[in-house]
C-alpha positions in Angstrom: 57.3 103.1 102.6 59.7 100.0 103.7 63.0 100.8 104.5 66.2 99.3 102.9 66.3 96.9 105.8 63.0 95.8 105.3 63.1 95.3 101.4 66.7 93.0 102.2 65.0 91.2 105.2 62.1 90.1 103.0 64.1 89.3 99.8 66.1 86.5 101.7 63.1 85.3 103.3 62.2 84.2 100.0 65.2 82.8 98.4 67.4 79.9 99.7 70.9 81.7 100.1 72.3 78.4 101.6 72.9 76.6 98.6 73.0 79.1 96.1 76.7 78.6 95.6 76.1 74.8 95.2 73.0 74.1 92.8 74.6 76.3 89.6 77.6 76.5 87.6 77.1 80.1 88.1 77.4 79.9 91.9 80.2 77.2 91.9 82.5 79.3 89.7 81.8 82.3 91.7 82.8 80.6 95.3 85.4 79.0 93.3 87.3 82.0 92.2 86.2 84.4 95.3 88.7 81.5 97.4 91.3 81.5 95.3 91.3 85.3 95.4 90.8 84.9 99.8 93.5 82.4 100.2 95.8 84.4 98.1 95.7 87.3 101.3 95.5 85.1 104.0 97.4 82.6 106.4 96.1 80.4 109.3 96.9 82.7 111.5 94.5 85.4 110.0 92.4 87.4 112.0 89.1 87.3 109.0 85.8 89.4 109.3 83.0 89.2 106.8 80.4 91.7 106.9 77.1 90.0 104.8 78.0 86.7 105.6 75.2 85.5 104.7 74.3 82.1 105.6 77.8 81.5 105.9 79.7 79.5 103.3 83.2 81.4 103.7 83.1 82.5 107.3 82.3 78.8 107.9 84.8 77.2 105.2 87.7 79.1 106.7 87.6 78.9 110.1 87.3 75.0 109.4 90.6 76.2 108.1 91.4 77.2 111.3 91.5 80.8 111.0 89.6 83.7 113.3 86.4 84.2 111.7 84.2 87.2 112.5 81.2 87.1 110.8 78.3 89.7 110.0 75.1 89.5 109.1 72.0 91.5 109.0 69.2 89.8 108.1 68.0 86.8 110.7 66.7 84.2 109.1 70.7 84.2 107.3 72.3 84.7 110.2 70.0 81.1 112.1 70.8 79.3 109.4 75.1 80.3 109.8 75.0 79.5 113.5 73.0 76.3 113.4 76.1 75.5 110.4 78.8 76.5 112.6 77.4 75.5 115.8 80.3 72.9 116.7 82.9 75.5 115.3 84.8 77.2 118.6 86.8 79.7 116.3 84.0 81.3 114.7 81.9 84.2 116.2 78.7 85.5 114.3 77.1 89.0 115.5 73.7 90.4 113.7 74.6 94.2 112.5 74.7 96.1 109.4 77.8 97.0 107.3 76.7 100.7 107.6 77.1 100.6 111.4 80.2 98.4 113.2 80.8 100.6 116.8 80.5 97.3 118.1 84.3 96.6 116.5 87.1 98.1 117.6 89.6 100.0 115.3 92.5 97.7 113.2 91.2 94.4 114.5 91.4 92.3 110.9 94.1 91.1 108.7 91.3 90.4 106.1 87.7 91.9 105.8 85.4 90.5 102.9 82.4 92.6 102.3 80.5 90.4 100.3 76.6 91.3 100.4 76.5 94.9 101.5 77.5 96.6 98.6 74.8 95.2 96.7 72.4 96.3 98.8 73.0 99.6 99.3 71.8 103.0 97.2 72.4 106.2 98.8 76.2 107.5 98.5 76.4 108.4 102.5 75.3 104.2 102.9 77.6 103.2 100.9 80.6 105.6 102.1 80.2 104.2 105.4 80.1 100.5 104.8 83.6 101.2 102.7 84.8 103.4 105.9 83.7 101.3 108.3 85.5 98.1 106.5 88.7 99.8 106.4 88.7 101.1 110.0 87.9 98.0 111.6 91.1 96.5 108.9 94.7 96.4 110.4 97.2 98.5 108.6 98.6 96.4 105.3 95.4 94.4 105.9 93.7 93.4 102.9 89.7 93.9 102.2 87.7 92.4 99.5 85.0 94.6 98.4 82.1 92.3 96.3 79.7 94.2 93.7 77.7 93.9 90.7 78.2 95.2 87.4 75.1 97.0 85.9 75.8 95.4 82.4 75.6 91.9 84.2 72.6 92.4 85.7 71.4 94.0 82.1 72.6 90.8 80.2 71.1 88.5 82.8 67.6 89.9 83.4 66.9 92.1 80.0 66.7 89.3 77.3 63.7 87.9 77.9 61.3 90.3 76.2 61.7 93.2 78.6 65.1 95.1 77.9 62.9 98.6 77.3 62.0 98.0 81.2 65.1 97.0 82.6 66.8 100.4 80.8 64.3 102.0 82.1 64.6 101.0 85.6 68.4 101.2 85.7 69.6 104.0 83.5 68.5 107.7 83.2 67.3 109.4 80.7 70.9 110.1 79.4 72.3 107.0 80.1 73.5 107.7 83.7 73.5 104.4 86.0 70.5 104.9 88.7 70.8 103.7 92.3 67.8 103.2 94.4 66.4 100.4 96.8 63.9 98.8 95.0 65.9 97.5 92.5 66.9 94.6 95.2 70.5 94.1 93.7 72.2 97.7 92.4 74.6 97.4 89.6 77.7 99.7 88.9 80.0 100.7 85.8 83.7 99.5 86.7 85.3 102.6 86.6 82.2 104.1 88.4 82.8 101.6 91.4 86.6 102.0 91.4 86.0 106.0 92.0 84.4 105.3 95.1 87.6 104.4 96.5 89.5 107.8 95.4 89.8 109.7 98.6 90.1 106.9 100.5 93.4 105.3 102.7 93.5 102.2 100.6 96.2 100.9 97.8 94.2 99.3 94.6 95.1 95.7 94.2 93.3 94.5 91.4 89.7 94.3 90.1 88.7 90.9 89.0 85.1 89.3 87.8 84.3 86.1 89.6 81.6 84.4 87.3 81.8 85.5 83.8 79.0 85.3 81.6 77.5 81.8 83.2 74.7 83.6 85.2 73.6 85.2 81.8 74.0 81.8 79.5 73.1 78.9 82.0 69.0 79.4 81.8 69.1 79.0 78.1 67.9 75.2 77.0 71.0 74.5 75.0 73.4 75.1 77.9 75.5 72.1 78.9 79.1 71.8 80.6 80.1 68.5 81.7 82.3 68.5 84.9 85.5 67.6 82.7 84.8 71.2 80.3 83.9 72.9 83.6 87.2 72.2 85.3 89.1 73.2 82.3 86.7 76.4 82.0 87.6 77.6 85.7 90.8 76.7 85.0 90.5 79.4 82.0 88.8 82.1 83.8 91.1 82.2 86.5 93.7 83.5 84.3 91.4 85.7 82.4 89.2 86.9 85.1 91.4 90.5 85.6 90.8 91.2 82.1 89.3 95.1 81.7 87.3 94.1 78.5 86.0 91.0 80.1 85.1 92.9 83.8 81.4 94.5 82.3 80.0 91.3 81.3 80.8 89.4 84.6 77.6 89.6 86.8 79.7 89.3 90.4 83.2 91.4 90.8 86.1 91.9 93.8 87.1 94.8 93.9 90.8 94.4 96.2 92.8 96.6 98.3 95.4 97.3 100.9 94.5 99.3 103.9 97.4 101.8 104.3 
C-alpha cells in the first residue's frame, strides 16, 4: 500500500503547483487575500517559516521583501523548482522535511509560521496533532501562525456537481453524516467548527478564521463565467471585507485558520 508520502509525492508530480496561483481567478484571489492576511502579522524584520512551501510563491515574495524566510517543503520535485526561483535570493533558506517532523528547528525561532500545504494532506489525528505542535513550538511566544485548510463543503460544491454527488458523499461522509479522513482522498476537507476544535487544548489565542477564495473554485469551470479585471478588482475588494463571515466560511474552498502562540 503507498504511504501518505508517496500518494503527495506523486500527486505533485502531476500537476503544475508553480503557477497555480497565476492562471485562475480562483488562485489569484486566494494569494491575494492569504498576503493581505501575512502582511497584517508581519514587519521586515520578521523571522518567517513556511512549512509546505510548495514551489514557493510566498517564501519567495517575502523575502524579496526582505524578510528571514525559512521554507519547507516535502515533496522534491516542489522543492527544485523553489530553489532554482530563489537561487539569487541570499535571505531565503529552503530545507526538504515534513510538517509532521521539524527536530531539525530549534524551539521559538519564528515571528510568523504559515502552514500552508500540510494540513491538507494529512488524515490520521496523531499526523495532524504534530504538524499543529510542531508549528507552535518552533513559533516565538506572541508569534503568529497561519494554519491553511479546506472546507469539506468546498470541496463538495467544487467536485460533486458534475453528475457524481452520490460518489463524492460517499467517499467523504459516513453513513451518518460524520466527515471521513483518510489518504486517498488527496486533499481532506473539514467542518469549521470541526477544524477550530483541533486547536482546544492547545497554547494558542484564536485570532480569526477567514475563507480566502469564496465560491470562484466552484463557479469558474462553468461556460458562462466571466469577470473582467475591472469587476475582479472590485470583487476582491468585496471579499476582503466579507471574507470572516461565519455563514460565508463553508462555501469557501481554501481557509486560515489564525492564532497567537502564547
Amino acid at each position: 500500500m503507498p504511504t501518505r508520502i508517496d500518494i503527495i509525492n506523486d500527486l505533485y508530480n502531476q500537476i503544475d503547483e508553480d503557477s497555480r496561483l497565476q492562471n485562475s481567478r480562483q488562485g489569484q484571489l486566494e494569494y491575494i487575500v492569504t498576503m493581505n492576511y501575512i502582511h497584517r502579522y508581519i514587519t521586515q524584520q520578521s523571522k518567517v517559516l513556511e512549512l509546505g512551501a510548495g514551489t514557493g510563491r510566498y517564501s519567495i515574495a517575502l523575502a524579496k521583501e526582505g524578510m528571514d524566510v525559512s521554507a519547507v517543503e516535502l515533496v522534491e520535485s516542489n522543492l527544485a523548482v523553489l530553489r532554482e526561483n530563489s537561487k539569487d535570493i541570499e535571505n531565503i533558506k529552503s530545507y526538504k522535511g515534513d510538517a509532521t517532523n521539524l527536530d531539525f528547528l530549534g524551539d521559538n525561532l519564528f515571528d510568523v509560521t504559515l502552514v500552508f500545504g500540510p494540513l491538507y494532506h494529512l488524515y490520521e489525528p496523531e499526523d495532524v496533532h504534530k504538524a499543529i505542535d510542531e508549528a507552535i513550538r518552533v513559533t516565538k511566544p506572541s508569534g503568529v501562525i497561519l494554519f491553511a485548510f479546506i472546507s469539506i463543503f468546498g470541496i463538495m460544491y467544487t467536485n460533486f456537481f458534475k453528475g457524481n454527488w452520490a460518489f463524492g458523499q460517499k467517499l467523504n461522509f459516513t453513513d451518518n453524516y460524520k466527515i471521513r479522513h483518510f489518504k486517498e482522498q488527496l486533499f481532506t476537507g473539514y467542518d469549521i467548527v470541526e477544524f477550530e476544535s483541533l486547536f482546544e487544548d492547545k497554547p494558542v489565542e484564536w485570532i480569526t478564521t477567514t475563507g480566502t477564495d469564496g465560491l470562484l473554485e466552484a463557479i469558474e469551470a462553468r461556460p458562462d463565467f466571466a469577470i473582467s479585471d475591472e469587476d475582479f478588482k472590485a470583487f476582491t475588494d468585496w471579499y476582503m471585507i466579507f471574507s470572516e463571515k461565519r455563514e460565508l466560511l463553508g462555501s469557501t474552498n481554501h481557509l486560515l485558520y489564525i492564532c497567537r502562540k502564547k
